[in-house]
DRENBALO-395151 format. One record per residue (C-alpha): residue number from 1; residue in one letter; x, y, z. Coordinates in Angstrom, 3 decimals. Layout:
DRENBALO-395151
+-----+---------+----------+----------+----------+
: num : residuo :        u :        v :        w :
+-----+---------+----------+----------+----------+
: NUM :       a :        X :        Y :        Z :
...
+-----+---------+----------+----------+----------+
end
This chain:
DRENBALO-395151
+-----+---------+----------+----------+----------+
: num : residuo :        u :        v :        w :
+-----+---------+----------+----------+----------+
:   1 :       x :  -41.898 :   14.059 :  113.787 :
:   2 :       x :  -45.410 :   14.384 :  112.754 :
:   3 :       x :  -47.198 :   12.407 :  109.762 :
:   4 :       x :  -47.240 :   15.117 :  106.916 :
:   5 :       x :  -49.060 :   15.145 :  103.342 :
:   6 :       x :  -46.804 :   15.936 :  100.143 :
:   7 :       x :  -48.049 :   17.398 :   97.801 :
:   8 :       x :  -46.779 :   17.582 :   94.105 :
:   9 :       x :  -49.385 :   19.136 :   91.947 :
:  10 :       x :  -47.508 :   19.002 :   88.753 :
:  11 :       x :  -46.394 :   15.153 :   89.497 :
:  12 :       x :  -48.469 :   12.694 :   86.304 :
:  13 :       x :  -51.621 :   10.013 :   87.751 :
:  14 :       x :  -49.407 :    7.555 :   87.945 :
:  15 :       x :  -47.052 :    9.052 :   90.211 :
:  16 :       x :  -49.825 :   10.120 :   92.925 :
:  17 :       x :  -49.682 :    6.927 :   94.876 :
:  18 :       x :  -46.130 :    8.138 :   96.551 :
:  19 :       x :  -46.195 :    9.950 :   99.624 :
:  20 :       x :  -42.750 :    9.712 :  101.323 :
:  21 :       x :  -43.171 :   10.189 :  104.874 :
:  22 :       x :  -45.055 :    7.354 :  107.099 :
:  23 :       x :  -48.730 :    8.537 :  107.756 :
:  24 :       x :  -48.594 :    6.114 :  110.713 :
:  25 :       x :  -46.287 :    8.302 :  112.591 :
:  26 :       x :  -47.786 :    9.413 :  116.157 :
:  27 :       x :  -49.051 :   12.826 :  116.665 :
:  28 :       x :  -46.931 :   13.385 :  119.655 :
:  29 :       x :  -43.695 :   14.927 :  120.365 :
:  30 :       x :  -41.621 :   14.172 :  123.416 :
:  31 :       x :  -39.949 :   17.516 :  123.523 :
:  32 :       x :  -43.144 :   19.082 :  123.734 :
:  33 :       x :  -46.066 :   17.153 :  125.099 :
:  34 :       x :  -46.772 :   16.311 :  128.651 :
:  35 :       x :  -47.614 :   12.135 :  128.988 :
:  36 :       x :  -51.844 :   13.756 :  128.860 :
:  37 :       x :  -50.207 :   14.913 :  124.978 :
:  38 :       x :  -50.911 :   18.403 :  125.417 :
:  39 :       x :  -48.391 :   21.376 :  125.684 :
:  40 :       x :  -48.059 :   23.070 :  129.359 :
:  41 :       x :  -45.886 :   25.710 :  130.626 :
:  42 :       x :  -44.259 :   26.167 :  133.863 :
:  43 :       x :  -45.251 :   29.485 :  136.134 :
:  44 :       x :  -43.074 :   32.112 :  136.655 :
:  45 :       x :  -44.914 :   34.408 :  138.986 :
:  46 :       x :  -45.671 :   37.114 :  136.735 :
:  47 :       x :  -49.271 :   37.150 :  136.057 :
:  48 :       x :  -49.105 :   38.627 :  132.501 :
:  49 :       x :  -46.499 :   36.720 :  131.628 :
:  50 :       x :  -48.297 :   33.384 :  133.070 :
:  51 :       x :  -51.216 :   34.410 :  131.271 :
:  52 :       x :  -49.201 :   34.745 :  127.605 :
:  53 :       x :  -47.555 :   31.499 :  128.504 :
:  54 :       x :  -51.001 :   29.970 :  129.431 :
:  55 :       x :  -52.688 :   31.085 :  126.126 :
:  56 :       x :  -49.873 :   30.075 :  123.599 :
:  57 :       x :  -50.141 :   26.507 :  125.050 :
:  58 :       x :  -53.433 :   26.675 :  124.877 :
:  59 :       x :  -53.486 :   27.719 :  120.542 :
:  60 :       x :  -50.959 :   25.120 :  120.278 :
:  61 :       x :  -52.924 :   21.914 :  121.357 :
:  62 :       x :  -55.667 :   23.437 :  120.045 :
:  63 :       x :  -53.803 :   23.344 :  116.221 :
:  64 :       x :  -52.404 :   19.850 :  117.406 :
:  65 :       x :  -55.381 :   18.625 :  118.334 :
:  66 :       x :  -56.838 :   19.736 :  115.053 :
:  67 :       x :  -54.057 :   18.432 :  113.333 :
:  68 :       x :  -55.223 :   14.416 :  114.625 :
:  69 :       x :  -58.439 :   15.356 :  113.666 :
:  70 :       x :  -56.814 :   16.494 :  110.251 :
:  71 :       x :  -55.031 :   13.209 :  109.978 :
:  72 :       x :  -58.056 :   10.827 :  110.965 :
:  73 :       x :  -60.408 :   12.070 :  109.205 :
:  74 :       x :  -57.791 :   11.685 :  105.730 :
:  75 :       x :  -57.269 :    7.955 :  106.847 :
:  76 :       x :  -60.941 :    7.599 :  106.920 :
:  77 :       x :  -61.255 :    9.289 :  103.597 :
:  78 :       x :  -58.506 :    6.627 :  101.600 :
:  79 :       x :  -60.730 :    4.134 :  103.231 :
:  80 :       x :  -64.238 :    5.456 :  102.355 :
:  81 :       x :  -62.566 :    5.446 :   98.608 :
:  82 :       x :  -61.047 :    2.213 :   98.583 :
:  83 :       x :  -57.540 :    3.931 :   98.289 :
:  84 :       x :  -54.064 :    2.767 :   99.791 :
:  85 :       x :  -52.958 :    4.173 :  103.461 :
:  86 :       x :  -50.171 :    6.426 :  100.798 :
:  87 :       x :  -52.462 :    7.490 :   98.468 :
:  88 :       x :  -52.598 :   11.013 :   97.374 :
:  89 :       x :  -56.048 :   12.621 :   97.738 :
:  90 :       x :  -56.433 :   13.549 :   94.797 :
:  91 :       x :  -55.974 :   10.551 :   93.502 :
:  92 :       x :  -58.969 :    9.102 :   95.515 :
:  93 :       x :  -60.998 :   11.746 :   94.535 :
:  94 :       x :  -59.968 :   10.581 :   90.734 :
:  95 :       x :  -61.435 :    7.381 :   92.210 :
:  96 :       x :  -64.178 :    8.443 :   93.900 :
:  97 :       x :  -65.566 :   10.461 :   90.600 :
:  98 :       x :  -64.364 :    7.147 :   88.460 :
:  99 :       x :  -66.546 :    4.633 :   90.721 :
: 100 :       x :  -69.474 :    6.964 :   91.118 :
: 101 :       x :  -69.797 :    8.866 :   87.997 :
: 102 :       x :  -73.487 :    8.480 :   87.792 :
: 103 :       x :  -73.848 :   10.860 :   90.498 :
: 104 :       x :  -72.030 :   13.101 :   89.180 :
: 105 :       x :  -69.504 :   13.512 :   92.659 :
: 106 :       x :  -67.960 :   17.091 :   92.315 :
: 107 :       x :  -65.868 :   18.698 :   94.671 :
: 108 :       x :  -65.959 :   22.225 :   95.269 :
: 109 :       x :  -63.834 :   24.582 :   96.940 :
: 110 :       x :  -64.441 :   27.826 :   98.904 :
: 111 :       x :  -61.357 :   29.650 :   99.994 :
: 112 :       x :  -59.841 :   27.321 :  101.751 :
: 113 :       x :  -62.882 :   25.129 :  102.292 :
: 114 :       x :  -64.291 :   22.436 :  100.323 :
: 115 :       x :  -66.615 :   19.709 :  100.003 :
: 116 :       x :  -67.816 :   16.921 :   97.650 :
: 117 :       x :  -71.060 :   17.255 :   96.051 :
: 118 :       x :  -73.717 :   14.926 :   94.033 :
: 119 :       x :  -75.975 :   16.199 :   91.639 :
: 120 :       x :  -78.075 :   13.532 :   92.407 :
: 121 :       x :  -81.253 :   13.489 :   94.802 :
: 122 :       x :  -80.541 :    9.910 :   95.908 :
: 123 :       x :  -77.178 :    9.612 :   97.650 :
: 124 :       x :  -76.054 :    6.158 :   98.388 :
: 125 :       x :  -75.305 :    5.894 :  102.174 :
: 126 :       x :  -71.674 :    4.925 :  100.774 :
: 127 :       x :  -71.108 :    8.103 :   99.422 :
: 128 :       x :  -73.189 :   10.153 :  101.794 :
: 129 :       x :  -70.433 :    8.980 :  104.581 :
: 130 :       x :  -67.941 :    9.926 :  102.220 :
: 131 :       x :  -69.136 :   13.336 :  102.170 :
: 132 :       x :  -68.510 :   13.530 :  105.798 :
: 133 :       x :  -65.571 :   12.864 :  105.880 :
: 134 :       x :  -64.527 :   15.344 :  103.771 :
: 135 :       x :  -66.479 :   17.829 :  105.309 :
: 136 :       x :  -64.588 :   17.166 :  108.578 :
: 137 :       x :  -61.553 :   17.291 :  106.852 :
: 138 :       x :  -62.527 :   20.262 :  105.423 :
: 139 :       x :  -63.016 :   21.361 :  108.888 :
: 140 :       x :  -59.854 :   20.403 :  110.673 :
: 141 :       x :  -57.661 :   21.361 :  107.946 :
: 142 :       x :  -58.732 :   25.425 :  108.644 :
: 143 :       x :  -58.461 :   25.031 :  111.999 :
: 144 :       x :  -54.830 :   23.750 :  111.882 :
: 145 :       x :  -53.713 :   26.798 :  109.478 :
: 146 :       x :  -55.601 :   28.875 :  111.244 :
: 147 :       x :  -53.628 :   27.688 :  114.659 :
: 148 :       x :  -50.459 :   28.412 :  112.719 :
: 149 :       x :  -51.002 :   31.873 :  111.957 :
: 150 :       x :  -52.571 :   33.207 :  115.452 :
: 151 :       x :  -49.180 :   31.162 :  117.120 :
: 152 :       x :  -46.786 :   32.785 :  114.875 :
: 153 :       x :  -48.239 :   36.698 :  116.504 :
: 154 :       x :  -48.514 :   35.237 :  120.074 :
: 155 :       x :  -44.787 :   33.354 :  120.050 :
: 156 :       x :  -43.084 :   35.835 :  118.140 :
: 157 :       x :  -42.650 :   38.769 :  120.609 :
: 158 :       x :  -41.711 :   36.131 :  123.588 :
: 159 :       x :  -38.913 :   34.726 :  121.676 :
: 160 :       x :  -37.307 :   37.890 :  120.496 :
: 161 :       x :  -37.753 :   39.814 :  124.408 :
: 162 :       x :  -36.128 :   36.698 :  126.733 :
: 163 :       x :  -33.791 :   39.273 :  128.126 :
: 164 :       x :  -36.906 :   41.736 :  129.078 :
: 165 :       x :  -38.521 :   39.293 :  130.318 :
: 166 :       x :  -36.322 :   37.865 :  132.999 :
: 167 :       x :  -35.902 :   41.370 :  134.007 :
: 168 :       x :  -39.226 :   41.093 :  135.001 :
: 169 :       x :  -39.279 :   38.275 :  136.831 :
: 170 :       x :  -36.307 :   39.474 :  138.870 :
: 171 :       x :  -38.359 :   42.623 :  139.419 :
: 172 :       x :  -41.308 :   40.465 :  140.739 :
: 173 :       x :  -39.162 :   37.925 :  142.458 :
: 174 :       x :  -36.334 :   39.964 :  144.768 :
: 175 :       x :  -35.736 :   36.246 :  146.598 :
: 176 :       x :  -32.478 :   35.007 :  144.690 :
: 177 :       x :  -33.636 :   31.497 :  144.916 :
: 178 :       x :  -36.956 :   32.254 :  143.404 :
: 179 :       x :  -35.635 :   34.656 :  140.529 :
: 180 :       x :  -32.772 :   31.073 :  140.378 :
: 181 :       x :  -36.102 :   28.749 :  140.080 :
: 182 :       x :  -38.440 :   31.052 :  138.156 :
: 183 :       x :  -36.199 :   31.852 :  135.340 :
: 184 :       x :  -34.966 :   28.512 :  134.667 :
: 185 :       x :  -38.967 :   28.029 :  134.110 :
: 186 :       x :  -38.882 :   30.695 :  131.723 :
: 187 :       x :  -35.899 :   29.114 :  129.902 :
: 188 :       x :  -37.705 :   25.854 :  129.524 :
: 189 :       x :  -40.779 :   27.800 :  128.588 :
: 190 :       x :  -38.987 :   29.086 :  125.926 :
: 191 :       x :  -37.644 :   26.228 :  124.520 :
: 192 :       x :  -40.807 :   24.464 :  124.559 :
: 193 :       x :  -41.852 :   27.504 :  122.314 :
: 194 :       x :  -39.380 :   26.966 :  119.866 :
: 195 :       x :  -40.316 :   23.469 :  119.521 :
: 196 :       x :  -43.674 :   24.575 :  119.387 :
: 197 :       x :  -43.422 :   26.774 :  116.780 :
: 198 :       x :  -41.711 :   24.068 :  114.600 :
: 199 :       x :  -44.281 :   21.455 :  114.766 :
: 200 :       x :  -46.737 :   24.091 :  114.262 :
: 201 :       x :  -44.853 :   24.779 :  111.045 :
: 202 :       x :  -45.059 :   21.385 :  110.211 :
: 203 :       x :  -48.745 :   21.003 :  110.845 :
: 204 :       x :  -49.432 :   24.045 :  108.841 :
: 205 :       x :  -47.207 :   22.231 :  105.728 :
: 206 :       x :  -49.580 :   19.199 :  105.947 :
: 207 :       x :  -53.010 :   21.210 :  105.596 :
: 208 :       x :  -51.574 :   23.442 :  103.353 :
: 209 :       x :  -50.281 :   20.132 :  100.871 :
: 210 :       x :  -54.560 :   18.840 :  101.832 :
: 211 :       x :  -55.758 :   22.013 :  100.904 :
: 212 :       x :  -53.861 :   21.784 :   97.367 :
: 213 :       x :  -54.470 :   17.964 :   96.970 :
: 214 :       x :  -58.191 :   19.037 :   97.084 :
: 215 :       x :  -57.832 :   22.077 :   94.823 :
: 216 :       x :  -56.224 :   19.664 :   92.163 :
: 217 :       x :  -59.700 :   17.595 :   93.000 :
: 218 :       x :  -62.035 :   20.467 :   92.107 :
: 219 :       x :  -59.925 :   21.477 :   88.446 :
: 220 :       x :  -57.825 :   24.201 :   90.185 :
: 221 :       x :  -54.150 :   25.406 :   91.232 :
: 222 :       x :  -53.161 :   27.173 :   94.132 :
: 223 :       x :  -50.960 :   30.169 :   93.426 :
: 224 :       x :  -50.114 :   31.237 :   96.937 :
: 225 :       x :  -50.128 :   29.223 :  100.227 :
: 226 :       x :  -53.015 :   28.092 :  101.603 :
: 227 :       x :  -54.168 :   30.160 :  104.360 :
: 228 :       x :  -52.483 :   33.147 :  103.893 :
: 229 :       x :  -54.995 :   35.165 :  102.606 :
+-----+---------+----------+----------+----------+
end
């Protein structure tokens, strides 16, 4: 299963450094991904239907690709701060402010977007890389709850109309062999959905759990889940 963040925004400094699941995990899924690492579907000779199928896979890898990106650019972030591979981010932005309080390192957050600033003209290139790295983990982070929610609309419908849609298909496909082949497709297609739609879930946990790590950063608490505006 994927590498996910925890969150606990009520847990004391001390307790900040544990993050139970391994952050080393891959970001692939053999029930899922092809050997490329990206979602496909199989064809079932109904254009729309192809089409739907086409486009779900295609907001999927987007989110998991986004989701690497999500997890990269965190790594990069512990390391920029001199943090532990487990470390909460919030406590490396306690570092971060700690080890560079004469620039007076803030960070700010926008919605769901944030950023760290400094007050001060000069940056140190140290810090200045810093910045990027949040900024494209800033970046990543919308994109994967942003996959989440336009997956949930698209995958909904197709798992709840199966039975309507192999109707379809037979209607398209009179050759028994082919309607045989073609909805066996669909039934695999399906599946891979499913699975789909978990990961997604997960993926959407773990920027949700950044997005409140960062909050906690800036002073603030998240009442509702990130995202969901």
């Amino acid at each position: 299963m994927p590498a996910l963040f925890c969150c606990c925004l009520s847990a004391a400094p001390e307790e900040r450094e544990h993050l139970p699941v391994n952050t080393r995990q891959p970001c692939r899924n053999i029930g899922v991904f092809n050997k490329e690492g990206t979602l496909t579907m199989k064809l079932v000779n109904v254009q729309a239907i192809d089409t739907l199928f086409s486009d779900i896979a295609t907001t999927f890898n987007g989110q998991h690709e986004a989701h690497c990106a999500m997890l990269r650019a965190a790594k990069r972030l512990r390391e920029g701060c001199g943090c532990a591979p487990t470390a909460a981010l919030t406590a490396c932005m306690d570092t971060l402010q700690q080890e560079h309080g004469g620039h007076k390192v803030q960070v700010l957050m926008e919605g769901c977007s944030f950023s760290l600033a400094v007050k001060e003209q000069e940056v140190p290139e140290e810090l200045r890389r810093v910045q990027q790295q949040v900024e494209e983990l800033s970046r990543s982070t919308k994109r994967v709850l942003a996959g989440r929610t336009v997956l949930q609309g698209m995958t909904s419908s197709v798992l709840q109309s199966q039975a309507e849609l192999e109707e379809r298909i037979r209607a398209a496909n009179p050759e028994y062999l082919d309607q045989v082949r073609l909805e066996g497709n669909l039934r695999e297609n399906i599946q891979k959905i499913g699975l789909a739609r978990e990961l997604s879930e997960h993926y959407w946990e773990a920027a949700s759990c950044v997005v409140r790590e960062m909050a906690q950063g800036a002073g603030l608490v998240l009442e509702g889940p990130p995202g969901n505006e």
